[in-house]
CHARMM-style PDB file with segment names, atoms N, HN, CA, C and O in Angstrom:
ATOM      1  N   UNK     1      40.799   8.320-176.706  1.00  0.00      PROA
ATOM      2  CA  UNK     1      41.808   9.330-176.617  1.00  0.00      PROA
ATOM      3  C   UNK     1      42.761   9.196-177.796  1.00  0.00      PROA
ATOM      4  O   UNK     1      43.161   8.154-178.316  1.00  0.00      PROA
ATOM      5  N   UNK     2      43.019  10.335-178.084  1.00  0.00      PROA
ATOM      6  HN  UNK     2      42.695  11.181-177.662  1.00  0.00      PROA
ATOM      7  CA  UNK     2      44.332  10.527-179.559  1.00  0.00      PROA
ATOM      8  C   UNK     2      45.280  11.119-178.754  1.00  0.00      PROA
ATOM      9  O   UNK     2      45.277  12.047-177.946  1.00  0.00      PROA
ATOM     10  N   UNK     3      46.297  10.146-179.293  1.00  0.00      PROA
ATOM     11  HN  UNK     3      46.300   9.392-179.950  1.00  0.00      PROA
ATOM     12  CA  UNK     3      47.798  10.272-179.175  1.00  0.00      PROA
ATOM     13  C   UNK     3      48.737  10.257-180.556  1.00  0.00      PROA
ATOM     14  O   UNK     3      48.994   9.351-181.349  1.00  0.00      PROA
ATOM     15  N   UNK     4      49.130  11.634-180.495  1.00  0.00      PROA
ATOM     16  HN  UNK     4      48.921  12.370-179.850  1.00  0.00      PROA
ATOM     17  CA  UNK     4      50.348  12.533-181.500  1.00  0.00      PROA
ATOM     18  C   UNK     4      51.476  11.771-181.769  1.00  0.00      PROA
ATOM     19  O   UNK     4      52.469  12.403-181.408  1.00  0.00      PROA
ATOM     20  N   UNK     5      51.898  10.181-182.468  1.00  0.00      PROA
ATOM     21  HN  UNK     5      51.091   9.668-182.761  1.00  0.00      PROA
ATOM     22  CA  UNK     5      52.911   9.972-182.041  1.00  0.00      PROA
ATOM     23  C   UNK     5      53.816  10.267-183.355  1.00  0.00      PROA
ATOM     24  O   UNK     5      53.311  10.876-184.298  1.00  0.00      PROA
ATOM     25  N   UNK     6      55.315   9.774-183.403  1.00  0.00      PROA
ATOM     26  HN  UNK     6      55.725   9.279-182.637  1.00  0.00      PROA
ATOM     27  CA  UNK     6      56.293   9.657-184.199  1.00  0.00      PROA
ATOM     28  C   UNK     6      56.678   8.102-185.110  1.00  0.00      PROA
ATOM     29  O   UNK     6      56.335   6.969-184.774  1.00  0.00      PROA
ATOM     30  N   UNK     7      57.553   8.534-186.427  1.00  0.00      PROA
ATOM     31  HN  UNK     7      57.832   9.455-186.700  1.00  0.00      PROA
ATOM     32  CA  UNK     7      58.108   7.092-186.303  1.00  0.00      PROA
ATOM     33  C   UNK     7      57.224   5.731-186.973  1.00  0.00      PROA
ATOM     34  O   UNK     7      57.687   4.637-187.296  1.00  0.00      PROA
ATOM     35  N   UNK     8      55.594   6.280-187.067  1.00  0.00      PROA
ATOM     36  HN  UNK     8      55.218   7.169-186.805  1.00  0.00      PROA
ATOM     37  CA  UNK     8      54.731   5.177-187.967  1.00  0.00      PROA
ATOM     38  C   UNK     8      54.905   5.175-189.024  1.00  0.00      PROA
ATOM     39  O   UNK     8      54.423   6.132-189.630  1.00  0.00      PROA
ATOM     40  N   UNK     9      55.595   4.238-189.752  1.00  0.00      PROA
ATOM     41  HN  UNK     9      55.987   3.460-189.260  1.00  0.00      PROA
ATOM     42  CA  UNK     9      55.889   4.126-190.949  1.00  0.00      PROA
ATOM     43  C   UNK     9      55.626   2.926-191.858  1.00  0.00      PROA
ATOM     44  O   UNK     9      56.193   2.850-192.948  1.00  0.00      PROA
ATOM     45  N   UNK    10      54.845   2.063-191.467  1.00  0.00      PROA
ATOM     46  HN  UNK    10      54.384   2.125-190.582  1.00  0.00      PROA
ATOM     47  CA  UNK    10      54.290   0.828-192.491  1.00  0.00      PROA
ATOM     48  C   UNK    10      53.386  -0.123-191.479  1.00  0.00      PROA
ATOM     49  O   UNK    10      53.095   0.212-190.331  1.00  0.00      PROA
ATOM     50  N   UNK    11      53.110  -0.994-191.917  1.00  0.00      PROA
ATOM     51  HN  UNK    11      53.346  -1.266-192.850  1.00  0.00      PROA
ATOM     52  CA  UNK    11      52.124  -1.659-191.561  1.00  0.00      PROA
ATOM     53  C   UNK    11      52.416  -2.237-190.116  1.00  0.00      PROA
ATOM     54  O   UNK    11      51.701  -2.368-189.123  1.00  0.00      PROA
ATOM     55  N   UNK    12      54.287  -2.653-190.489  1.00  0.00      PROA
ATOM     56  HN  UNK    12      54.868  -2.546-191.296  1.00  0.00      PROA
ATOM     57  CA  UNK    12      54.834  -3.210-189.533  1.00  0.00      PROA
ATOM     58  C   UNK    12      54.841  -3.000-188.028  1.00  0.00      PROA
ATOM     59  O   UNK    12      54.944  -3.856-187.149  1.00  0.00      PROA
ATOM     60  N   UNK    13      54.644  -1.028-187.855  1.00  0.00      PROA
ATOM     61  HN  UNK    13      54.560  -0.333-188.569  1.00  0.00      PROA
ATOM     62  CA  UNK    13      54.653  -0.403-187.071  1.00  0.00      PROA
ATOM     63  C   UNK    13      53.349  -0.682-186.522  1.00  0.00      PROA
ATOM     64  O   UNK    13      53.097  -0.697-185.317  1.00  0.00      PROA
ATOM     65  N   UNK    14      52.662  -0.868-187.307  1.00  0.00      PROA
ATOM     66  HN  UNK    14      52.867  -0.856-188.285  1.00  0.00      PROA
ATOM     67  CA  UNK    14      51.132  -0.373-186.845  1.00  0.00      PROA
ATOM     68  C   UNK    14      50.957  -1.949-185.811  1.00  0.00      PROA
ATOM     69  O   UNK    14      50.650  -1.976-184.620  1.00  0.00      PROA
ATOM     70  N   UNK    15      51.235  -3.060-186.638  1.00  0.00      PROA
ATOM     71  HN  UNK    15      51.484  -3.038-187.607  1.00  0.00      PROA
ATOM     72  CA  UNK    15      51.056  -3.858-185.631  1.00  0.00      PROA
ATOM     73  C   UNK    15      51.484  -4.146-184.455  1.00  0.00      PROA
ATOM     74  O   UNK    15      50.812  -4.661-183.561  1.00  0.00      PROA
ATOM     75  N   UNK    16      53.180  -3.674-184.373  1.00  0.00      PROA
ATOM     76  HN  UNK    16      53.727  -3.256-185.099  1.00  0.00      PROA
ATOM     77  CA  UNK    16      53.527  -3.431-183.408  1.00  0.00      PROA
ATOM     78  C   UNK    16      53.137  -2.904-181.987  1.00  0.00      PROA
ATOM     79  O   UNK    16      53.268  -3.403-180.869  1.00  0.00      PROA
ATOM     80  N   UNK    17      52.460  -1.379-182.548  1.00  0.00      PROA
ATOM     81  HN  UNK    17      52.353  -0.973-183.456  1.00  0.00      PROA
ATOM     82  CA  UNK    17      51.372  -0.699-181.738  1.00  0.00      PROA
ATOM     83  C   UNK    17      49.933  -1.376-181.099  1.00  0.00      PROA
ATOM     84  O   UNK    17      49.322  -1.125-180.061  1.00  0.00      PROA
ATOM     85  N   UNK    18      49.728  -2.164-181.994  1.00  0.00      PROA
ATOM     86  HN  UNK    18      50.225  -2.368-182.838  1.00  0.00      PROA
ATOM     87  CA  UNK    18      48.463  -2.601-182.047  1.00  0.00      PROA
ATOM     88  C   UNK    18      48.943  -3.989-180.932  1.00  0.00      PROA
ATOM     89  O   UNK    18      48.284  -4.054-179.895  1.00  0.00      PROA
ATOM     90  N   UNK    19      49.771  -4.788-181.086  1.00  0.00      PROA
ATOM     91  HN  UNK    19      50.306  -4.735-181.929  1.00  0.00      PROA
ATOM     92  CA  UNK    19      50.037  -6.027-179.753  1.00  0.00      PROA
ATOM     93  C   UNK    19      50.076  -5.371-178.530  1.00  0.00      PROA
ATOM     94  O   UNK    19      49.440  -5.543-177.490  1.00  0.00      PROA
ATOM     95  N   UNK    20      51.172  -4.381-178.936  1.00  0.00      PROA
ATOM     96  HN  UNK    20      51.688  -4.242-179.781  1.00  0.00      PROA
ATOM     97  CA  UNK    20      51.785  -3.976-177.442  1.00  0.00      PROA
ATOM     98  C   UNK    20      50.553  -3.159-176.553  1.00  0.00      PROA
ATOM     99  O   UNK    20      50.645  -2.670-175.427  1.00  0.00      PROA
ATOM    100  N   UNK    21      49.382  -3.197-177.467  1.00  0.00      PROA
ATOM    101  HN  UNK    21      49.307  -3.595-178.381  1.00  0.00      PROA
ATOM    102  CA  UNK    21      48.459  -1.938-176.214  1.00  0.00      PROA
ATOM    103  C   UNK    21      47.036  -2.653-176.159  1.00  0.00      PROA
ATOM    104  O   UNK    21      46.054  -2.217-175.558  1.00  0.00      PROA
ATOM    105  N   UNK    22      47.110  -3.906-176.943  1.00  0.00      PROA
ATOM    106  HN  UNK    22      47.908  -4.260-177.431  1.00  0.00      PROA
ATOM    107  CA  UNK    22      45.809  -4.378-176.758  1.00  0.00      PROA
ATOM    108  C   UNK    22      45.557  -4.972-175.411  1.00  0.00      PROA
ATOM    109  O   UNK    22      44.389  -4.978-175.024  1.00  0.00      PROA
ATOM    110  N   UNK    23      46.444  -5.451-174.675  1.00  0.00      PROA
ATOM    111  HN  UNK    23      47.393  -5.446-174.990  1.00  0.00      PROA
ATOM    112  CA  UNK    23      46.205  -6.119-173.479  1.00  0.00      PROA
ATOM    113  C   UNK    23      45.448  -4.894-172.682  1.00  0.00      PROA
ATOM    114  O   UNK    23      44.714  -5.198-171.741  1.00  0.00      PROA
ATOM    115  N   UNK    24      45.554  -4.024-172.912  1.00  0.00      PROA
ATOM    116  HN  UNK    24      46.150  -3.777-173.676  1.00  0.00      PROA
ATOM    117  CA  UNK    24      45.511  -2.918-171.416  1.00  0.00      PROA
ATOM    118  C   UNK    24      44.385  -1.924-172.252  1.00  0.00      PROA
ATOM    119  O   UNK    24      43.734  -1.168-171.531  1.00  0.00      PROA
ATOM    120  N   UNK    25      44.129  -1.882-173.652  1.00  0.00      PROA
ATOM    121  HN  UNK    25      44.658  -2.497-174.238  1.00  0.00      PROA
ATOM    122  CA  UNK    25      42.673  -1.139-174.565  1.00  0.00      PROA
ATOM    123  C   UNK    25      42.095  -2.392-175.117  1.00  0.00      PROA
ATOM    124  O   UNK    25      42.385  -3.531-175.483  1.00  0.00      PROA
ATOM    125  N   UNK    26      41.125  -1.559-174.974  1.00  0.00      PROA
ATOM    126  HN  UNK    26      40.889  -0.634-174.677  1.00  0.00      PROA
ATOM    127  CA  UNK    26      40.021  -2.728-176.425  1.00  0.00      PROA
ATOM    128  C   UNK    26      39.813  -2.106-177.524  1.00  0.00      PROA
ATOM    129  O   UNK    26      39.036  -2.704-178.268  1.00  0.00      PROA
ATOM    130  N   UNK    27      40.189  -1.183-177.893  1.00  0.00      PROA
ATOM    131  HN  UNK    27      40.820  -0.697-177.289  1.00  0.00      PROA
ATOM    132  CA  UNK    27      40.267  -1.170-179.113  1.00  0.00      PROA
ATOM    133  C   UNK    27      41.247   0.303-179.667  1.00  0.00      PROA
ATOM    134  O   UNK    27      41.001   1.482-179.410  1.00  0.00      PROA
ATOM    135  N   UNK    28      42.395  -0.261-180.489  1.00  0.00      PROA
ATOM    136  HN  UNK    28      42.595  -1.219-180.697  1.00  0.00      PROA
ATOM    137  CA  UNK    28      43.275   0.641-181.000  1.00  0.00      PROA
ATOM    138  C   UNK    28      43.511   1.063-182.487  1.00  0.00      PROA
ATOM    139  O   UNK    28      44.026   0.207-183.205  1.00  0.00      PROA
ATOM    140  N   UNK    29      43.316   1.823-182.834  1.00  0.00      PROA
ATOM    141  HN  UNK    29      42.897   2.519-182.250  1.00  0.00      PROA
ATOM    142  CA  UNK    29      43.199   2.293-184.180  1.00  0.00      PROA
ATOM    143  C   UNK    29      44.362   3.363-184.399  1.00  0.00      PROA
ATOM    144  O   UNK    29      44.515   4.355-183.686  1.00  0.00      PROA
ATOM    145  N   UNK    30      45.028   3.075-185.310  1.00  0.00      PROA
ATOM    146  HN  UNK    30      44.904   2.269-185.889  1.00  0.00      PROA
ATOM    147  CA  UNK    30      46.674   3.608-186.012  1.00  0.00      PROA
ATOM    148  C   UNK    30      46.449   3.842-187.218  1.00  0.00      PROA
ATOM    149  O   UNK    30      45.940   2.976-187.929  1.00  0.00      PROA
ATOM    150  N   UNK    31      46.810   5.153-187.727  1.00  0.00      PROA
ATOM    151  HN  UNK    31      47.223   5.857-187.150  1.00  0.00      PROA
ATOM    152  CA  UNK    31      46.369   5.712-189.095  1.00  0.00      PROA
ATOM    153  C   UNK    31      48.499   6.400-189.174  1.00  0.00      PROA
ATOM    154  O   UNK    31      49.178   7.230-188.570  1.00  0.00      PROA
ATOM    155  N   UNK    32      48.651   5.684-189.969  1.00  0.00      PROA
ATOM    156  HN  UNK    32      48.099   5.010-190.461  1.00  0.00      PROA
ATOM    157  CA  UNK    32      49.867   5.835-190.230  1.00  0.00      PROA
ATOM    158  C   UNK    32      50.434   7.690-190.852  1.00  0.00      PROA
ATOM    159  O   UNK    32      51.238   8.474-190.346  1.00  0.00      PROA
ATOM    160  N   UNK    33      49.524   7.809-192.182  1.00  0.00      PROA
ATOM    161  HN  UNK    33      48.872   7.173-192.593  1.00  0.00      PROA
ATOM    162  CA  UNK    33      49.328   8.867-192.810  1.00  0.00      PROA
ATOM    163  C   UNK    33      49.514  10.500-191.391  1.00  0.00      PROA
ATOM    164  O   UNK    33      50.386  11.343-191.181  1.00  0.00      PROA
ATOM    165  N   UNK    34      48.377  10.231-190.877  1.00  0.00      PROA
ATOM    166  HN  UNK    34      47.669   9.546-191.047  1.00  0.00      PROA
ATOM    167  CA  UNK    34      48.697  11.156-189.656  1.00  0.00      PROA
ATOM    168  C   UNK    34      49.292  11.219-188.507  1.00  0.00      PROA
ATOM    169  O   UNK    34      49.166  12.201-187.776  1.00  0.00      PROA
ATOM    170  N   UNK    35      50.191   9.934-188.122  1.00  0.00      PROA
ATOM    171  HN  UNK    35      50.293   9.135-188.716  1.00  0.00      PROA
ATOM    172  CA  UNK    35      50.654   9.522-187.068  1.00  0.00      PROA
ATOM    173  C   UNK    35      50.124   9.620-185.646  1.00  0.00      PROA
ATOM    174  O   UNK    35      50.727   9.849-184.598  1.00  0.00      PROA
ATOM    175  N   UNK    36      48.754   9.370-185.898  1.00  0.00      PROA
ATOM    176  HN  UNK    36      48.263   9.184-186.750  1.00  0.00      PROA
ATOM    177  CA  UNK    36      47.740   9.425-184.948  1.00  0.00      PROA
ATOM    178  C   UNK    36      47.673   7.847-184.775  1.00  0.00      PROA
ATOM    179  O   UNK    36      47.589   6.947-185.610  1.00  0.00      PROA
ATOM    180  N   UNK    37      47.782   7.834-182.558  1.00  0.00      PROA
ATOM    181  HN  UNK    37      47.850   8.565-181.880  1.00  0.00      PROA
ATOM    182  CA  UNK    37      47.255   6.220-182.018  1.00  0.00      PROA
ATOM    183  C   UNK    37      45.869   6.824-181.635  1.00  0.00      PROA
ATOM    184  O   UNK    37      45.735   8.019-181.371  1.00  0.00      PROA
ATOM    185  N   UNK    38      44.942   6.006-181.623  1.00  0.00      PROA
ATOM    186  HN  UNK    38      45.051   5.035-181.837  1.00  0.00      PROA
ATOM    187  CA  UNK    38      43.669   6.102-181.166  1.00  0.00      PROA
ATOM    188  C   UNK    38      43.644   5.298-179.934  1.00  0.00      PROA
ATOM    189  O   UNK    38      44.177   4.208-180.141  1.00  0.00      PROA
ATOM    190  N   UNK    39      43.257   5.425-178.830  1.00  0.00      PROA
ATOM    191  HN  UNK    39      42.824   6.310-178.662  1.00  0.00      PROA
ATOM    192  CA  UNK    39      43.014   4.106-177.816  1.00  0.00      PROA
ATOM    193  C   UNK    39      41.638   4.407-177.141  1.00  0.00      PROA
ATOM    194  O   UNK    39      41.235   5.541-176.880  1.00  0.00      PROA
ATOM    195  N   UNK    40      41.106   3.478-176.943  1.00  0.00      PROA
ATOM    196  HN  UNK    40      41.433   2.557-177.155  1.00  0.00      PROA
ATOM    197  CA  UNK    40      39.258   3.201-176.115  1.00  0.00      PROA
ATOM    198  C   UNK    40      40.241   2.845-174.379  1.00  0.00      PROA
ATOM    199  O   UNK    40      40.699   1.711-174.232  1.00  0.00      PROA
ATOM    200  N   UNK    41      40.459   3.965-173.175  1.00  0.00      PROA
ATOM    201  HN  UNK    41      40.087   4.886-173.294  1.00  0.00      PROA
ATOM    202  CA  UNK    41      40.930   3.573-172.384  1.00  0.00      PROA
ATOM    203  C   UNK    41      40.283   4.114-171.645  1.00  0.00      PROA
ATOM    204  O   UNK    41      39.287   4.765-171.960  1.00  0.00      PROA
ATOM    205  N   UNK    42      40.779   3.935-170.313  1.00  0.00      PROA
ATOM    206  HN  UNK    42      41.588   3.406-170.057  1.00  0.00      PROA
ATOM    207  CA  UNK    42      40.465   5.339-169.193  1.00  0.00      PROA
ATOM    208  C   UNK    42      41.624   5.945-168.537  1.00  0.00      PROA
ATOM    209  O   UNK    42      42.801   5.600-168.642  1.00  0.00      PROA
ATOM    210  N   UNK    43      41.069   7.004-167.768  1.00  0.00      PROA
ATOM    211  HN  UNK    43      40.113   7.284-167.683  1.00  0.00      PROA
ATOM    212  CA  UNK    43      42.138   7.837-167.491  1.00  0.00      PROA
ATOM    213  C   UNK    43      42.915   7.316-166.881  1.00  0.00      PROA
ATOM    214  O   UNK    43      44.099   7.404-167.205  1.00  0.00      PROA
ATOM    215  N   UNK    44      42.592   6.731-165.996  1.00  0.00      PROA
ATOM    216  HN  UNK    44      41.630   6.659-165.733  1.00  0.00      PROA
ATOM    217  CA  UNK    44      44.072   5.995-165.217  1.00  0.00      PROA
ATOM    218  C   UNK    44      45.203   5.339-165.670  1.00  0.00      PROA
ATOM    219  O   UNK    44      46.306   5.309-165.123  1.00  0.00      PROA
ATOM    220  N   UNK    45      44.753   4.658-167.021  1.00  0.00      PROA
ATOM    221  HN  UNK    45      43.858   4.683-167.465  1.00  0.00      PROA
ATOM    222  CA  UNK    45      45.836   4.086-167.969  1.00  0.00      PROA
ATOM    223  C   UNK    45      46.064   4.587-168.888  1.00  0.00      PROA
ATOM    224  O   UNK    45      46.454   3.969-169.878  1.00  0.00      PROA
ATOM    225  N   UNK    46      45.940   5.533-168.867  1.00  0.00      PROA
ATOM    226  HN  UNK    46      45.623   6.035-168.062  1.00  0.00      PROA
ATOM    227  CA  UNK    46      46.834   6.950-170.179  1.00  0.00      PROA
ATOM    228  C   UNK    46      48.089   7.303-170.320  1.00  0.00      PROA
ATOM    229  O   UNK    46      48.627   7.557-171.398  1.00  0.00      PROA
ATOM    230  N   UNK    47      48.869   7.350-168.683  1.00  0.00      PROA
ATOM    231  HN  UNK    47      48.431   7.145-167.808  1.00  0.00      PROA
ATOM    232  CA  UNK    47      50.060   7.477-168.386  1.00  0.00      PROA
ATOM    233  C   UNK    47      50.730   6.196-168.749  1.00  0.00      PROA
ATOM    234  O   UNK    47      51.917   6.345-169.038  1.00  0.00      PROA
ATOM    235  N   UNK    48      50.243   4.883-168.815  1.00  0.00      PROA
ATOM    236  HN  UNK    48      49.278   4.762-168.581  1.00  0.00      PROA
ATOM    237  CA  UNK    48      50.702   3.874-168.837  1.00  0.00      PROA
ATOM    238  C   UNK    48      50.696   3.791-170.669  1.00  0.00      PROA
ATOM    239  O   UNK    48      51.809   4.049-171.126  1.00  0.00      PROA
ATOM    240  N   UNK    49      49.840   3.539-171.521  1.00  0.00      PROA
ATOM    241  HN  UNK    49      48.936   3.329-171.150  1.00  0.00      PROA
ATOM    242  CA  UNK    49      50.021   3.540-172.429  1.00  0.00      PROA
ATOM    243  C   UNK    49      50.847   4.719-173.408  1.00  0.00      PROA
ATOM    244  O   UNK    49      50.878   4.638-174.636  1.00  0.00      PROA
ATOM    245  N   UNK    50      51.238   5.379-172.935  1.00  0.00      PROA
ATOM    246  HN  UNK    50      51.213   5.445-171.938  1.00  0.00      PROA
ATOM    247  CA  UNK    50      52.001   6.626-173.335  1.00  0.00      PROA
ATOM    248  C   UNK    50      53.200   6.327-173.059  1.00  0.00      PROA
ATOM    249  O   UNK    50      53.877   6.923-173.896  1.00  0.00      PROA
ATOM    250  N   UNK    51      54.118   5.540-172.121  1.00  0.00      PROA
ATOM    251  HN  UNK    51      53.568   5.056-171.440  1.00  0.00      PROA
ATOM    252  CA  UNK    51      55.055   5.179-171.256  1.00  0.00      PROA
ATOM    253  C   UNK    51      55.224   3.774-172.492  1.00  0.00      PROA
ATOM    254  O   UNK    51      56.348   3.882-172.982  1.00  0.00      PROA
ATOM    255  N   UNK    52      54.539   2.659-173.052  1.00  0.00      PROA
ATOM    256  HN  UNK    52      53.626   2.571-172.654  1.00  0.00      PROA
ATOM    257  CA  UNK    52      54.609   1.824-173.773  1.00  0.00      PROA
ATOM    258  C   UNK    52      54.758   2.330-175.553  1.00  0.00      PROA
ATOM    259  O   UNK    52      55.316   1.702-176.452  1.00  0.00      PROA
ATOM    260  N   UNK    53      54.341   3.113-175.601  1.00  0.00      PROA
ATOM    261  HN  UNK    53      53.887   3.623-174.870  1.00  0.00      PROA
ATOM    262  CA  UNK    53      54.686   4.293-176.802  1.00  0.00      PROA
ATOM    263  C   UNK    53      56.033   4.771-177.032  1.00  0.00      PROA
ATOM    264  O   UNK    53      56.682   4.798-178.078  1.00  0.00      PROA
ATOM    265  N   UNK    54      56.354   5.170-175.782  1.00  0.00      PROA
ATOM    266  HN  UNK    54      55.827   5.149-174.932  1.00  0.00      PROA
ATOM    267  CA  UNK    54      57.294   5.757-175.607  1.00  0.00      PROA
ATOM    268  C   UNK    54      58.551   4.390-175.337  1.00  0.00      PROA
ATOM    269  O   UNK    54      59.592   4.500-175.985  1.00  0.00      PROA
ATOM    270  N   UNK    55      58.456   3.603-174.732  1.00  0.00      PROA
ATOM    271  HN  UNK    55      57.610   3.514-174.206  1.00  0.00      PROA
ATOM    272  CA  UNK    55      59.368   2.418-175.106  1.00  0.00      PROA
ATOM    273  C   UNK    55      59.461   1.609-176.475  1.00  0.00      PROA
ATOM    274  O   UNK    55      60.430   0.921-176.796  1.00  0.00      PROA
ATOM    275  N   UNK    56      58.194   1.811-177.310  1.00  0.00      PROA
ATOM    276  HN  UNK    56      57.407   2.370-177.050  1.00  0.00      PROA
ATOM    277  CA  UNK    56      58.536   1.108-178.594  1.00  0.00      PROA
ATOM    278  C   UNK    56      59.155   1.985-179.909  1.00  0.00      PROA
ATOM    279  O   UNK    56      59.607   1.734-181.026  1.00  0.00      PROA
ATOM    280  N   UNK    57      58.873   3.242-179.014  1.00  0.00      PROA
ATOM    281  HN  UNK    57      58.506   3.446-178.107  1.00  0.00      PROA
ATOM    282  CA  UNK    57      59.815   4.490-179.595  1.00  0.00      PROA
ATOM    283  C   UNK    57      58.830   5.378-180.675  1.00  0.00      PROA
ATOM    284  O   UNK    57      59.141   6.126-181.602  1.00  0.00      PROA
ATOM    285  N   UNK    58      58.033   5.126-180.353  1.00  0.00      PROA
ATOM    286  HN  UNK    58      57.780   4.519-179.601  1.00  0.00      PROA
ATOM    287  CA  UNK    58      56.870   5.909-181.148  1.00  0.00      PROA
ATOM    288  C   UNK    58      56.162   6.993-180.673  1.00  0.00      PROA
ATOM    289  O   UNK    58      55.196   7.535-181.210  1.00  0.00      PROA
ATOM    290  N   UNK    59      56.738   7.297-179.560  1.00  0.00      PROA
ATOM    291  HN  UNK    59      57.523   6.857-179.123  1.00  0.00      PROA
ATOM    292  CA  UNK    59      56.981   8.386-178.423  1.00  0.00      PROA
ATOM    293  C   UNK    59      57.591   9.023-178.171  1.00  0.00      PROA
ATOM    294  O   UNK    59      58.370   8.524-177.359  1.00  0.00      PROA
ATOM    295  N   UNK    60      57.972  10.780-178.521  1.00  0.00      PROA
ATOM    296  HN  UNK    60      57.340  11.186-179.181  1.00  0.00      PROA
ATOM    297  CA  UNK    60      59.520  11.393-177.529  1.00  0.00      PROA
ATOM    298  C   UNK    60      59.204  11.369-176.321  1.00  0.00      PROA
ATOM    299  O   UNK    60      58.150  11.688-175.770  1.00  0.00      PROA
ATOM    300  N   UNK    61      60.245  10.940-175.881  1.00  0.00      PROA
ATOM    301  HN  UNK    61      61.101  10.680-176.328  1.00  0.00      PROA
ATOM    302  CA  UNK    61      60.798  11.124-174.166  1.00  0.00      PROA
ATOM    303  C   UNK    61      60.229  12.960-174.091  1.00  0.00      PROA
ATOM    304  O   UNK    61      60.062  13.675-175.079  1.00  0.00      PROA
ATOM    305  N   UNK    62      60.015  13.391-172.558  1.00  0.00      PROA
ATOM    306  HN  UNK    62      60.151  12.810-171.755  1.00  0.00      PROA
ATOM    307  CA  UNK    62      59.969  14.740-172.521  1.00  0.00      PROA
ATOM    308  C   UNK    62      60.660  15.220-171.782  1.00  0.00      PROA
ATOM    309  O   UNK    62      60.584  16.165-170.996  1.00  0.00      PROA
ATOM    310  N   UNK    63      61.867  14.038-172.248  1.00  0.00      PROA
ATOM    311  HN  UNK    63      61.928  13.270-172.886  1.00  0.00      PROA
ATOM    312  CA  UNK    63      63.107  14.955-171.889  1.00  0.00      PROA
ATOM    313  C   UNK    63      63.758  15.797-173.241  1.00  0.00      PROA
ATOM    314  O   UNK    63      63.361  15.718-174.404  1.00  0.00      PROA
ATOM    315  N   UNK    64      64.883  16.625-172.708  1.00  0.00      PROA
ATOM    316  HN  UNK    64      65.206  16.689-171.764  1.00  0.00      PROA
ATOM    317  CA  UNK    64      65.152  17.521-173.952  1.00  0.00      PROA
ATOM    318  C   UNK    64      65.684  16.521-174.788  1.00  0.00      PROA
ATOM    319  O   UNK    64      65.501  16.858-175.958  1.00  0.00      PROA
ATOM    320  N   UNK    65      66.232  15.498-174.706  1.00  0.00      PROA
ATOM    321  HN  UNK    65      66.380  15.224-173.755  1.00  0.00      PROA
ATOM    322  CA  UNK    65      67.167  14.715-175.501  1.00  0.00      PROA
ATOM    323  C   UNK    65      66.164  14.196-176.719  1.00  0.00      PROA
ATOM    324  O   UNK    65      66.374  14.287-177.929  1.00  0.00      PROA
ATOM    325  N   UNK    66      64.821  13.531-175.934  1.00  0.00      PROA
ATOM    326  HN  UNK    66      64.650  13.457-174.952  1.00  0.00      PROA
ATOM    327  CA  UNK    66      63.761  12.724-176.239  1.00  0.00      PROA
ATOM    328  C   UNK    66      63.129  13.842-177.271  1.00  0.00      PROA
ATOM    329  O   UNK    66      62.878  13.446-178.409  1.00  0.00      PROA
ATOM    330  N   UNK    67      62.800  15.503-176.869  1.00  0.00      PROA
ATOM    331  HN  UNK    67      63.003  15.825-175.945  1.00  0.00      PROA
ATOM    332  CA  UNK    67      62.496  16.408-177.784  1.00  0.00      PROA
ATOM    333  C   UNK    67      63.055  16.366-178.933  1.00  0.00      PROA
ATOM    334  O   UNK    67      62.508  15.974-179.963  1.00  0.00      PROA
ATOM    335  N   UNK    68      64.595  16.917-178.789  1.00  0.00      PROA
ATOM    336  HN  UNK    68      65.039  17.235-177.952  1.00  0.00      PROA
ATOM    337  CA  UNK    68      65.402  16.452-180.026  1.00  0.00      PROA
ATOM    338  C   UNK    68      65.330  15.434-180.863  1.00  0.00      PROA
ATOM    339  O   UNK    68      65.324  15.656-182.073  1.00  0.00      PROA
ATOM    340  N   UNK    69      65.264  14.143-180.365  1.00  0.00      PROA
ATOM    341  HN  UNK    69      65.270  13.962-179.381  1.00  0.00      PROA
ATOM    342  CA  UNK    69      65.403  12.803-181.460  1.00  0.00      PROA
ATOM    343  C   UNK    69      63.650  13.309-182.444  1.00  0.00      PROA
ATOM    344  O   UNK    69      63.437  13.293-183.656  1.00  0.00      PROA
ATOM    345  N   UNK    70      62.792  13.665-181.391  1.00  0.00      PROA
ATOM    346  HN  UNK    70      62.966  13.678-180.406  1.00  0.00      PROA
ATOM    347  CA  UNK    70      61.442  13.628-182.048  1.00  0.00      PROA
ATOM    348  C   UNK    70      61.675  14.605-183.237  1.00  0.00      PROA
ATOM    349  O   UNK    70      61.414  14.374-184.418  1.00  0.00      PROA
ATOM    350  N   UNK    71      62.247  15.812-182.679  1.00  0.00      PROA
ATOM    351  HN  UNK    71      62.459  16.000-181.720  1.00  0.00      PROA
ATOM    352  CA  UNK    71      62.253  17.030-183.980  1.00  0.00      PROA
ATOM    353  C   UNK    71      63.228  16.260-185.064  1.00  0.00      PROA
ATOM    354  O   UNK    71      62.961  16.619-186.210  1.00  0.00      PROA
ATOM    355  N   UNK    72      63.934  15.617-185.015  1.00  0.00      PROA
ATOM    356  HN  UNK    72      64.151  15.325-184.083  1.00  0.00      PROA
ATOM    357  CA  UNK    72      64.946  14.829-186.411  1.00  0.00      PROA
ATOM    358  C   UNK    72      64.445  13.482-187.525  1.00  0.00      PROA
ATOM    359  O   UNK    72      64.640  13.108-188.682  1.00  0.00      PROA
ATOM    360  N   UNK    73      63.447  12.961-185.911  1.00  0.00      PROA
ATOM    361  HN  UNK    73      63.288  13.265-184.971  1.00  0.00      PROA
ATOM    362  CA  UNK    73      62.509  11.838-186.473  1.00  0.00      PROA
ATOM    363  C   UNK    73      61.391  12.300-187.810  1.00  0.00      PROA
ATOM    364  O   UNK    73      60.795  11.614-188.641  1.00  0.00      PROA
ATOM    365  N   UNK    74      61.437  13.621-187.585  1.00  0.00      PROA
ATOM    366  HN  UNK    74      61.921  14.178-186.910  1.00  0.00      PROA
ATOM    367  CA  UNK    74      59.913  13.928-188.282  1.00  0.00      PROA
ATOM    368  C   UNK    74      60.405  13.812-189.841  1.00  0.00      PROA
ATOM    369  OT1 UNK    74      59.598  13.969-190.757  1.00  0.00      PROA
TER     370      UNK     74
END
């Protein structure tokens, strides 16, 4: 599954992404250039890894606030 995120901006990020979701995927692939996460999951843990995205901030909230920061982030 591809996930649209925000906010990837160097390598630093990528690893970041890459600790925080390996426990719960086997395999995650982060292409900075397009701000595309890749994850090998299943459906049941989609909501969950999206929710960990969204706490390392590489995620808008879908709240309006969370909309906003995303539209300023870009």
């Amino acid at each position: 599954m591809k996930i649209q995120c925000v906010n990837i901006k160097c390598q630093g990020c990528v690893d970041k992404i890459k600790n925080a979701l390996l426990d719960k995927c086997q395999n995650v692939e982060v292409d900075i250039k397009t701000q595309m996460v890749e994850v090998d999951v299943g459906d049941e843990l989609v909501d969950e890894v999206k929710s960990q995205l969204r706490e390392l901030g590489f995620l808008p909230s879908d709240s309006v606030f969370g909309k906003i920061k995303g539209f300023f982030s870009k």
